[in-house]
C-alpha positions as CSV (number, residue, x, y, z in Angstrom):
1,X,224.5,147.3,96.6
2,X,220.8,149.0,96.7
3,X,218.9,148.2,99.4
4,X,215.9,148.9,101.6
5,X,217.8,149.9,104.6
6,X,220.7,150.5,105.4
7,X,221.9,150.9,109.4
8,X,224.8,152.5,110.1
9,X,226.3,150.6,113.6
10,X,225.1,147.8,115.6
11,X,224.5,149.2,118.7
12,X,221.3,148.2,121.0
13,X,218.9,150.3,118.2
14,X,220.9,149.0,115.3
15,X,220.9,144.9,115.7
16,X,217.3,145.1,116.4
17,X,216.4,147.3,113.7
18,X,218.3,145.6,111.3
19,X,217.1,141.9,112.4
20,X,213.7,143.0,113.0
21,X,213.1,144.8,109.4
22,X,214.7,141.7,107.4
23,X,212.1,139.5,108.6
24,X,209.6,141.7,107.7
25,X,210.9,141.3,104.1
26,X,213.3,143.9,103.9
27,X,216.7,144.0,102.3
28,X,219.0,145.0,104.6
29,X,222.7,146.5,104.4
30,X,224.3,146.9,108.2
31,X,227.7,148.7,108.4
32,X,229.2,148.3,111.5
33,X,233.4,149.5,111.8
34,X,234.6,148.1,115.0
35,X,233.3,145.2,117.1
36,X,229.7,144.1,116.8
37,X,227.4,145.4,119.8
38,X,228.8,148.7,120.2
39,X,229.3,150.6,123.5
40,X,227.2,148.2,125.7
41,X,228.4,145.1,124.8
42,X,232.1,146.2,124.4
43,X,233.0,149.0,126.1
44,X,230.1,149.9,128.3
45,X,227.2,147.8,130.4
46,X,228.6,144.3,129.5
47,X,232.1,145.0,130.8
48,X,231.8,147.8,133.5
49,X,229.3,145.8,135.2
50,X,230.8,142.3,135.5
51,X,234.3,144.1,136.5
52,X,231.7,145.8,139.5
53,X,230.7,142.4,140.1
54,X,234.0,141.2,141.3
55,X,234.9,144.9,142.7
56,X,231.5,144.5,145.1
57,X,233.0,140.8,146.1
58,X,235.8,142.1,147.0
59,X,233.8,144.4,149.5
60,X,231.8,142.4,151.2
61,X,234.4,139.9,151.5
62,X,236.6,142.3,153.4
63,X,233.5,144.5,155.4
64,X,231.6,140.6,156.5
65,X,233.2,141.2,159.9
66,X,229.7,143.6,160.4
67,X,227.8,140.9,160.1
68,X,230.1,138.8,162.4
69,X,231.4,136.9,159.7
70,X,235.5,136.7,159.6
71,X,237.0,136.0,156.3
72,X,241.0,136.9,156.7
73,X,242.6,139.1,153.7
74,X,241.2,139.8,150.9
75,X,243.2,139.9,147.7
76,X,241.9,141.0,143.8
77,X,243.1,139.0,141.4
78,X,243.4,141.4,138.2
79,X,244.5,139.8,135.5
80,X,241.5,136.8,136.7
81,X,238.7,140.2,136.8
82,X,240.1,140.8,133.2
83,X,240.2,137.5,131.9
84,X,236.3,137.0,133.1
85,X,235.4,140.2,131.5
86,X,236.8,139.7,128.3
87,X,234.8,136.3,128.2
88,X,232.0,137.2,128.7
89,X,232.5,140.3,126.4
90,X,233.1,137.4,123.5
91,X,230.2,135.8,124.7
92,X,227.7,138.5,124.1
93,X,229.4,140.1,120.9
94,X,229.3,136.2,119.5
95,X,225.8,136.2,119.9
96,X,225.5,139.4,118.5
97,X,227.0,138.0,115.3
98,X,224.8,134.3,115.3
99,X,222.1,136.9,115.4
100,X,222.9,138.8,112.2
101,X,222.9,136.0,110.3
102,X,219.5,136.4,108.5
103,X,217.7,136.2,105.4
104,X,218.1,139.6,103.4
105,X,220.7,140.8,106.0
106,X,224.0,141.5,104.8
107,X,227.0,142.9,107.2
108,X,229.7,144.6,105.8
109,X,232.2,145.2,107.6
110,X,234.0,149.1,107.9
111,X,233.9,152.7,108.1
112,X,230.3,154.1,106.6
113,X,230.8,157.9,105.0
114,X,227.8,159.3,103.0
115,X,228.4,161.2,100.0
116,X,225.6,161.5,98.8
117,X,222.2,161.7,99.2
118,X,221.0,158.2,101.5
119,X,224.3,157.0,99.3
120,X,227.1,155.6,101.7
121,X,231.1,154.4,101.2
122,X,232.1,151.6,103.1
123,X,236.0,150.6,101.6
124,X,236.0,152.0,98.3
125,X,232.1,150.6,97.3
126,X,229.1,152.7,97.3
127,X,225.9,151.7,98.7
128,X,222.6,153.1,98.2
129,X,219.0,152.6,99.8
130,X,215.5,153.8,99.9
131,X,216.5,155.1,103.8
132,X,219.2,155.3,105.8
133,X,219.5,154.9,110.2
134,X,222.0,156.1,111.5
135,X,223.4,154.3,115.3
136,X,226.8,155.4,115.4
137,X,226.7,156.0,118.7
138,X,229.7,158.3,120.7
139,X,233.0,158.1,122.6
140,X,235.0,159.7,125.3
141,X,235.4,163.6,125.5
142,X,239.3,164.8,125.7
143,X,239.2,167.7,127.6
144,X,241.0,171.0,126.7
145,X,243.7,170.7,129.8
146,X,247.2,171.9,128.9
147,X,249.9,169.3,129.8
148,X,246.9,166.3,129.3
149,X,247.8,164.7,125.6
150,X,251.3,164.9,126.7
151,X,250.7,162.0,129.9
152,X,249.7,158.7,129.4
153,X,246.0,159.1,130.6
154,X,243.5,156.7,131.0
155,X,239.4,156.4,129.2
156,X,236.9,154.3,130.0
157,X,237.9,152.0,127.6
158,X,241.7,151.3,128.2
159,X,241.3,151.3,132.1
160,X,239.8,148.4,132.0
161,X,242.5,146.2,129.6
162,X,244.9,147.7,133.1
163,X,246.3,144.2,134.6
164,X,248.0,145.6,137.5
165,X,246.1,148.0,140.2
166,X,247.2,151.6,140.2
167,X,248.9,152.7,143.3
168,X,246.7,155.9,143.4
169,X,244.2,156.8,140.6
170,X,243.0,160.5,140.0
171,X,239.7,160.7,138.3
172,X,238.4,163.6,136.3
173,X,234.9,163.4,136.8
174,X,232.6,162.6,139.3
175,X,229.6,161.8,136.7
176,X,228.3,158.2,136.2
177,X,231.4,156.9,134.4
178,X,234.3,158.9,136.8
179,X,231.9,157.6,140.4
180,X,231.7,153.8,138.8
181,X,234.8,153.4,137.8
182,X,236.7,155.0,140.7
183,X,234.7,153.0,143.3
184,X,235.4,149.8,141.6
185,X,239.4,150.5,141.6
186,X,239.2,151.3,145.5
187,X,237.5,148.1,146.4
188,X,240.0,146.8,143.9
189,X,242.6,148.0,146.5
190,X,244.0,151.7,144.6
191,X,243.8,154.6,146.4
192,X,241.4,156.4,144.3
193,X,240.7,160.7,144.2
194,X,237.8,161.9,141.9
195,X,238.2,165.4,141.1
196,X,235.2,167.6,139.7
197,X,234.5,171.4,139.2
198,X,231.1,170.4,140.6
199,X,230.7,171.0,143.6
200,X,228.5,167.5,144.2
201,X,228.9,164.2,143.1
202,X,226.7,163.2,139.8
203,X,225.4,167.0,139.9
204,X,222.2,166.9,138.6
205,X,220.9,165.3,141.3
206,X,219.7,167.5,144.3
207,X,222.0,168.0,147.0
208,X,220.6,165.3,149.4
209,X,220.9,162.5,146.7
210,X,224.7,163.5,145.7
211,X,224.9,164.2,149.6
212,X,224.4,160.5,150.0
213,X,227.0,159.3,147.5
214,X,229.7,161.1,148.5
215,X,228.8,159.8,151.9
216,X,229.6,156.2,151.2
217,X,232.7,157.2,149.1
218,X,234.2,158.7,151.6
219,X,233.3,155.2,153.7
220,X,235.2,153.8,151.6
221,X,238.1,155.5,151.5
222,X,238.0,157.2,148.5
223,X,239.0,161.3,148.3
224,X,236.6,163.6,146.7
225,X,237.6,167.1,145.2
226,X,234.9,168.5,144.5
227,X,234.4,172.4,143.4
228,X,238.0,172.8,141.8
229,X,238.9,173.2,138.8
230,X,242.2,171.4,136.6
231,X,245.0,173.7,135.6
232,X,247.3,171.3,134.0
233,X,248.3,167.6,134.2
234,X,252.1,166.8,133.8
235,X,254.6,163.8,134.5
236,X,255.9,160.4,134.1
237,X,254.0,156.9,133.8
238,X,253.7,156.5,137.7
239,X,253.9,159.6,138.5
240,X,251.6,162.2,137.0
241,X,250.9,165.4,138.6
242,X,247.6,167.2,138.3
243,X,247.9,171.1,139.4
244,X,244.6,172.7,140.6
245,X,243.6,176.5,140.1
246,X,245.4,178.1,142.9
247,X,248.7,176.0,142.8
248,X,247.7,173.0,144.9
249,X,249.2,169.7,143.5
250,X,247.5,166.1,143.3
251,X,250.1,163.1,142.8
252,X,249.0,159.8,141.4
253,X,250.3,156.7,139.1
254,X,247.0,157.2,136.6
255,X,244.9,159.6,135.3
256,X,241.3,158.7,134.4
257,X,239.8,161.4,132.1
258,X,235.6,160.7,132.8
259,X,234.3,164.1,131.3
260,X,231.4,163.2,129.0
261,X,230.8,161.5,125.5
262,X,230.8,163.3,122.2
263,X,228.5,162.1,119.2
264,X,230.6,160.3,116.5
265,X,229.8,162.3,113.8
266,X,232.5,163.8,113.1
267,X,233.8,161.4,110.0
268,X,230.7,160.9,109.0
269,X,229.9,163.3,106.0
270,X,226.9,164.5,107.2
271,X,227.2,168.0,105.5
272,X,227.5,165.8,101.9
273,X,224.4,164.0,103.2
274,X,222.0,166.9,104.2
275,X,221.9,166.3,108.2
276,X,222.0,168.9,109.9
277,X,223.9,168.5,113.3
278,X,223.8,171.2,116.5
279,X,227.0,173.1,118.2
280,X,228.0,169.4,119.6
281,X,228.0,167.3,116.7
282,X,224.7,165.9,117.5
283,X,222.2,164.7,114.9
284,X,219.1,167.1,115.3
285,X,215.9,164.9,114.8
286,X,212.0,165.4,115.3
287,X,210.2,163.7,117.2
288,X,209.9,160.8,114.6
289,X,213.7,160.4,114.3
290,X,213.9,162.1,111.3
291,X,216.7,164.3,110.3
292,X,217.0,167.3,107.9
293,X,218.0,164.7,105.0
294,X,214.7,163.1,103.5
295,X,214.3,159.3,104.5
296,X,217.5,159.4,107.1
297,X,216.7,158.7,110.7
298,X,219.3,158.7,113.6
299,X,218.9,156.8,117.1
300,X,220.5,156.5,120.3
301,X,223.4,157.9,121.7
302,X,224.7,160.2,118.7
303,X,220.9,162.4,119.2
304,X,223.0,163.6,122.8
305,X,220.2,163.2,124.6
306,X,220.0,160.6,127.4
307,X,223.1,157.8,126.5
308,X,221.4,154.5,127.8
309,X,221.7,151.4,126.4
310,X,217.4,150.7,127.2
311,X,217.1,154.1,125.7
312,X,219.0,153.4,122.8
313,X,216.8,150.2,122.4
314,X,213.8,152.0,123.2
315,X,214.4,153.9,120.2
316,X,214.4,150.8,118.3
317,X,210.9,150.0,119.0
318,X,209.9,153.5,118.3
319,X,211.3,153.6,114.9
320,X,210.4,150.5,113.7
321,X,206.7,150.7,114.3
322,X,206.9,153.9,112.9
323,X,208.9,152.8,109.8
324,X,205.8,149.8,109.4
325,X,203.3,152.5,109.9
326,X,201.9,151.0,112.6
327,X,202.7,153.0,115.7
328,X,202.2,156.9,116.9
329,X,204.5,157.1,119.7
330,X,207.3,159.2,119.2
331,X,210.3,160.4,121.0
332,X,208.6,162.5,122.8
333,X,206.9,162.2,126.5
334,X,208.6,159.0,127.6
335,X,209.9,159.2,130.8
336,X,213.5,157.9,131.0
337,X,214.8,156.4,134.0
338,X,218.7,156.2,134.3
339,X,220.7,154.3,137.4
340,X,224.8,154.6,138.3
341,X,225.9,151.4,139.5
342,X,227.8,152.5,141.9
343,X,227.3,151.0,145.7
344,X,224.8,152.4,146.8
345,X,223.2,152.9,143.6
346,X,222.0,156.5,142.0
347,X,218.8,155.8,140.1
348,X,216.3,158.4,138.8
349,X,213.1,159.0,136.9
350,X,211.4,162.6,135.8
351,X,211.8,165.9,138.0
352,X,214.7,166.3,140.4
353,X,213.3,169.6,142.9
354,X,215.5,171.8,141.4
355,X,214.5,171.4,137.6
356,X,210.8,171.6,139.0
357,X,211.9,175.2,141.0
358,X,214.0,176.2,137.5
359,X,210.6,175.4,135.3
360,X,208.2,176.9,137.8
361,X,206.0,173.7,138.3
362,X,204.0,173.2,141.1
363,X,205.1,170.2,143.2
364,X,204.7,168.1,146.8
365,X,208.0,166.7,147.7
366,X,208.8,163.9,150.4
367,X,212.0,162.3,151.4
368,X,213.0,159.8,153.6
369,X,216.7,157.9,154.3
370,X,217.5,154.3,152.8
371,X,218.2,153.5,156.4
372,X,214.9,153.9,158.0
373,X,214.0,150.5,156.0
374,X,213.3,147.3,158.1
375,X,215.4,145.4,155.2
376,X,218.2,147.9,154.8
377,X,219.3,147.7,158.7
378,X,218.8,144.1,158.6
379,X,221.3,143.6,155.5
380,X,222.9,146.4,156.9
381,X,222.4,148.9,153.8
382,X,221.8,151.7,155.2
383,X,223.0,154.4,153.4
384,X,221.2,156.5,150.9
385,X,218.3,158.5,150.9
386,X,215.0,158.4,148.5
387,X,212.9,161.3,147.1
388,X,209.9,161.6,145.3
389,X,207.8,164.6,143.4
390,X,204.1,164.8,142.9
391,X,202.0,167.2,141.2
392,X,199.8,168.3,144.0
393,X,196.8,168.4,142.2
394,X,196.5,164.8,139.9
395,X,198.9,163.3,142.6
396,X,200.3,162.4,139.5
397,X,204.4,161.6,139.9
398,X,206.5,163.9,138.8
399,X,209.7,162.5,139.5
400,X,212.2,160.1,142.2
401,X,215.2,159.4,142.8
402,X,216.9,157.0,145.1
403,X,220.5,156.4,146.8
404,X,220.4,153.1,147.7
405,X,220.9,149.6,147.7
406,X,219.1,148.6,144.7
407,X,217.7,151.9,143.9
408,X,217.7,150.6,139.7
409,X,215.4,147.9,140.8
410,X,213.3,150.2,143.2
411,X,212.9,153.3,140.6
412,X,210.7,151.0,138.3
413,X,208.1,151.0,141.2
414,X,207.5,154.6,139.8
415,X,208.5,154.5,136.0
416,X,205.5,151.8,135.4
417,X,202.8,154.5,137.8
418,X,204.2,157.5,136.0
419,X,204.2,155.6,132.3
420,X,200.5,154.7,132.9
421,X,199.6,158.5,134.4
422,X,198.4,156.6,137.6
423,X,198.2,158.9,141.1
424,X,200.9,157.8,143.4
425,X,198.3,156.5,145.8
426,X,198.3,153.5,144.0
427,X,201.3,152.7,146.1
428,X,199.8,154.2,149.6
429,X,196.9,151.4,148.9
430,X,199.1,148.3,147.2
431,X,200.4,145.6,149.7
432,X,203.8,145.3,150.0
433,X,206.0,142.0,151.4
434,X,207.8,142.5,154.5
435,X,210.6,142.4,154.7
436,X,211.5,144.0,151.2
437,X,213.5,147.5,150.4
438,X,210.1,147.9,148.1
439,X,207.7,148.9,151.5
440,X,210.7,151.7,151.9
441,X,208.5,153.2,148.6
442,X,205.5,152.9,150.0
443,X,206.9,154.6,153.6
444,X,208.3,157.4,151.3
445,X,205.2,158.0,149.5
446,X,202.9,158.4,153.2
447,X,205.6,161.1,154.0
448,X,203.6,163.4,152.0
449,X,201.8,165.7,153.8
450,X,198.7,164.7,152.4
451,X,198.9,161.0,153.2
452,X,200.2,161.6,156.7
453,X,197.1,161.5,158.7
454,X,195.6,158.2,156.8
């Protein structure tokens, strides 16, 4: 088949792009290998957070007595958690599939190769177009520890088809996928360890906002090892053993390996294609997705920069005005915000301090904790902490971050200021409802020094 486009994966660029540029007239050729939706709707938001759903239920069924409410035991049904999961899963990857049932939209189903210039192999047939996207997206790093392909460890993937909760789960990782996934399997009911070399929680962050996190894990029970380093992993199904640098021994029924995401590239044939990649597999692209090969763009996750779903579909937009001709944006100077849904929340946008101190730029900095918030003590959320950045002379945002309930909510407060390059005293002046976590932004914001005395 020769057509206009072809997309390689339907991930949340892919569909889109592939919907969107058959009804403009198109022909269109998708190629998609596994399940329709890619990570999000399979593997990743879809699943993860309706699993959290039930894990959070579990918590404030069992913490109510703070707000004298008694409730008795709790117990977490698994194999009920699953089953919801998986249907909703089905839900979202059958509308997925109703939705690439268009007019000049063909799907073919398996494992896209090029070999050739914008000239793909899916199952013994070649397929050719006038330009090729690429949205294959990435999967689960496998550390280089000795002893680890020899156990029976866990990814982000096959922890959550477990039906029984592990007695005690060791988690390598203390990133967004290692802190989310071990707090849900405490509240669960495991006994959960995360284990990093870091010495922080979700290290990027500055040191107060990890501070924060690790705060309310240990709240809940859950042991942090942070700063040490894995020697080897060895044992039984049950009864795996993770030795530290040093000697000292960790003992638990499941591993959880939550080390970071590699591009899937590696099957590919890139090299037969012309695209060049960089020293991680990673497409290289310019700031209009383009990649070394002439009319071959690559999106989302499999670039290695920021692996979001509303970046990947962000993208999406990007490219296709771009393809039509009709847009200037590129990739470059958007400000991506990220959130871990993790209880309290992580959420971010632009700057931490330290990356403004590592790059030399000026900056005003305020910070304030979650719990100094009329709402937060009167929901009793109090944990956390929230930061913001200015540029000291626009007033202009640099960057926040929060830990907090709802801090994903919150952070868009500043992603829609800094977007429009408005001055953060829009928020100083803006009314806010009482009570709301929302007027915490506004108090955070007249901790600057330069909005103290108004």
């Amino acid at each position: 088949m020769h057509a206009d486009f072809v997309v390689i994966g339907s991930g949340q660029a892919g569909v889109p792009l592939a919907t969107r540029l058959a009804a403009t007239g198109k022909t269109v050729l998708l190629a998609e290998r596994g399940d329709l939706g890619g990570t999000c709707v399979n593997v990743g938001c879809t699943p993860t957070k309706t699993m959290m759903a039930s894990a959070r239920a579990a918590h404030v069924a069992r913490t109510a007595g703070r707000l004298g409410v008694q409730t008795g035991e709790v117990h977490v049904d698994l194999d009920a958690v699953v089953d919801r999961k998986d249907a909703i899963v089905k839900q979202w990857r059958e509308g997925v599939g109703k939705r690439l049932k268009a007019d000049r939209l063909t799907l073919v189903r398996g494992h896209a190769r090029f070999v050739g210039e914008r000239k793909i192999e899916i199952g013994g047939e070649i397929h050719t177009a006038e330009r090729i996207i690429v949205n294959v997206g990435a999967r689960a790093v496998v550390p280089a520890i000795d002893g680890l392909s020899a156990v029976p460890f866990l990814d982000n993937t096959s922890i959550m088809h477990l039906r029984e909760i592990p007695a005690h789960l060791l988690v390598l990782g203390g990133g967004y996928i290692g802190c989310e996934f071990g707090q849900m399997f405490r509240r669960f009911g495991a006994r959960v360890t995360v284990i990093d070399h870091n010495r922080n929680l979700m290290s990027r962050e500055d040191p107060e906002i990890s501070a924060a996190l690790e705060g309310a894990f240990r709240a809940d029970g859950i042991g942090l090892e942070l700063g040490v380093t894995v020697a080897s992993i060895s044992g039984a199904p049950g009864a795996l053993r993770v030795r530290l640098e040093g000697g000292r021994e960790l003992h638990g029924s499941h591993v959880l390996v939550a080390t970071g995401r590699r591009p899937n590239t590696d099957d590919l044939g890139c090299e037969k294609a012309g695209i060049a990649l960089d020293d991680k597999g990673s497409i290289k692209v310019n700031d209009r997705y383009e990649t070394s090969a002439d009319k071959v763009y690559a999106v989302a996750d499999v670039l290695g920069g920021p692996q979001f779903t509303h970046t990947s579909w962000d993208d999406h937009r990007l490219l296709f005005d771009l393809l039509l001709g009709r847009g200037t944006r590129g990739r470059a100077g958007r400000h991506i915000p990220y959130t871990a849904f993790t209880d309290p929340q992580v959420a971010g946008v632009g700057l931490t301090e330290k990356e403004a101190r590592k790059q030399g730029i000026a900056y005003e900095a305020a910070s304030m904790p979650f719990g100094n918030i009329a709402r937060a003590i009167e929901l009793d959320e109090t944990a956390g902490v929230m930061k913001v950045l200015i540029d000291p002379a626009t007033e202009r945002i640099l960057g926040a971050a929060i830990t907090g309930a709802e801090a994903g909510e919150l952070i868009h407060i500043f992603v829609a200021l800094m977007q429009a390059g408005a001055s953060v005293r829009a928020i100083v002046d803006a009314q806010m409802v009482h009570p709301t976590f929302a007027e915490g932004v506004q108090s955070l914001v007249m901790r600057l020094d330069r909005f103290k005395l108004q």
